[in-house]
C-alpha positions in Angstrom: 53.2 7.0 78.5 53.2 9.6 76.3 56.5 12.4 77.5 60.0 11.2 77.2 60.2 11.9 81.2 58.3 9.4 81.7 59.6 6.7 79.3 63.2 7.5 81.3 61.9 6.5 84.4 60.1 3.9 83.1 62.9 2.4 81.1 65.4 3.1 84.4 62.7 1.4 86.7 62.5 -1.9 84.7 66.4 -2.2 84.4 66.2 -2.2 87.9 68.2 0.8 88.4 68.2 3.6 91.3 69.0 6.6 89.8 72.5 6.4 91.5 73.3 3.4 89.2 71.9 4.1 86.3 74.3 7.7 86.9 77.0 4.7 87.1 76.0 3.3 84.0 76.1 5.9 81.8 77.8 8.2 82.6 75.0 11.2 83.6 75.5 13.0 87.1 72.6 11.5 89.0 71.0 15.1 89.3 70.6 15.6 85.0 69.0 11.8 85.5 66.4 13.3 88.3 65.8 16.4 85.9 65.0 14.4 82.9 63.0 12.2 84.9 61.3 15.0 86.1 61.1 16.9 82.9 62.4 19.5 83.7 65.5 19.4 81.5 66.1 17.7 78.2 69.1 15.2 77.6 71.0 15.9 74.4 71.7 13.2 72.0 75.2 11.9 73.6 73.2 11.4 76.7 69.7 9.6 75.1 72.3 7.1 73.5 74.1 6.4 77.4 71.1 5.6 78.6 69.1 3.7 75.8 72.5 1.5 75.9 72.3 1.1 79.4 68.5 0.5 79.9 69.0 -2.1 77.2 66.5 -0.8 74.7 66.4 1.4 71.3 66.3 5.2 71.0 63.2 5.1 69.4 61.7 3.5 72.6 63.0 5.7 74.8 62.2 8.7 73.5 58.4 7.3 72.7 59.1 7.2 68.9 58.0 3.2 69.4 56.0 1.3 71.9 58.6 -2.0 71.1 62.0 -2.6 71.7 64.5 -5.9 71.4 66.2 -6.1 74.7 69.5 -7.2 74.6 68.9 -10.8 75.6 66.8 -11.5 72.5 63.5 -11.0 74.4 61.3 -8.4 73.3 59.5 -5.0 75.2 55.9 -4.3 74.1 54.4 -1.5 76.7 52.5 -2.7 78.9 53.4 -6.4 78.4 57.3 -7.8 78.5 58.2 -11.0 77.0 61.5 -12.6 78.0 
């Protein structure tokens, strides 16, 4: 995965989140969630932080800075591979 659209709707998918709930969750109109996922708009940083905390992984993660995250159960997110 290589654009931050992507990684949203990757990260959204494996919380197990429509794109109704994860609106719920953090906060984001379901329509900015659909545009970022889409890439046709950009989140700003009040938003990347609603949803990292949501999806239950780091910034850097979502926003492809990192291929590895800690999720918040004390497992651990390697793309491509998930260990719980």
């Amino acid at each position: 995965m290589t654009t931050f659209s992507e990684r949203a709707r990757w990260c959204r998918n494996n919380s197990g989140f429509s794109q109704a709930k994860a609106a719920e969750m953090t906060g984001i109109p379901q329509t900015n969630i659909s545009a970022y996922e889409r890439g046709v708009n950009e989140p700003k940083l009040s938003a990347l932080v609603s949803m990292a905390n949501a999806y239950g992984v780091s910034l850097e993660f979502l926003t492809g800075r990192s291929d590895e995250t800690a999720t918040p159960d004390g497992g651990f997110i390697r793309l491509g591979n998930t260990e719980h």
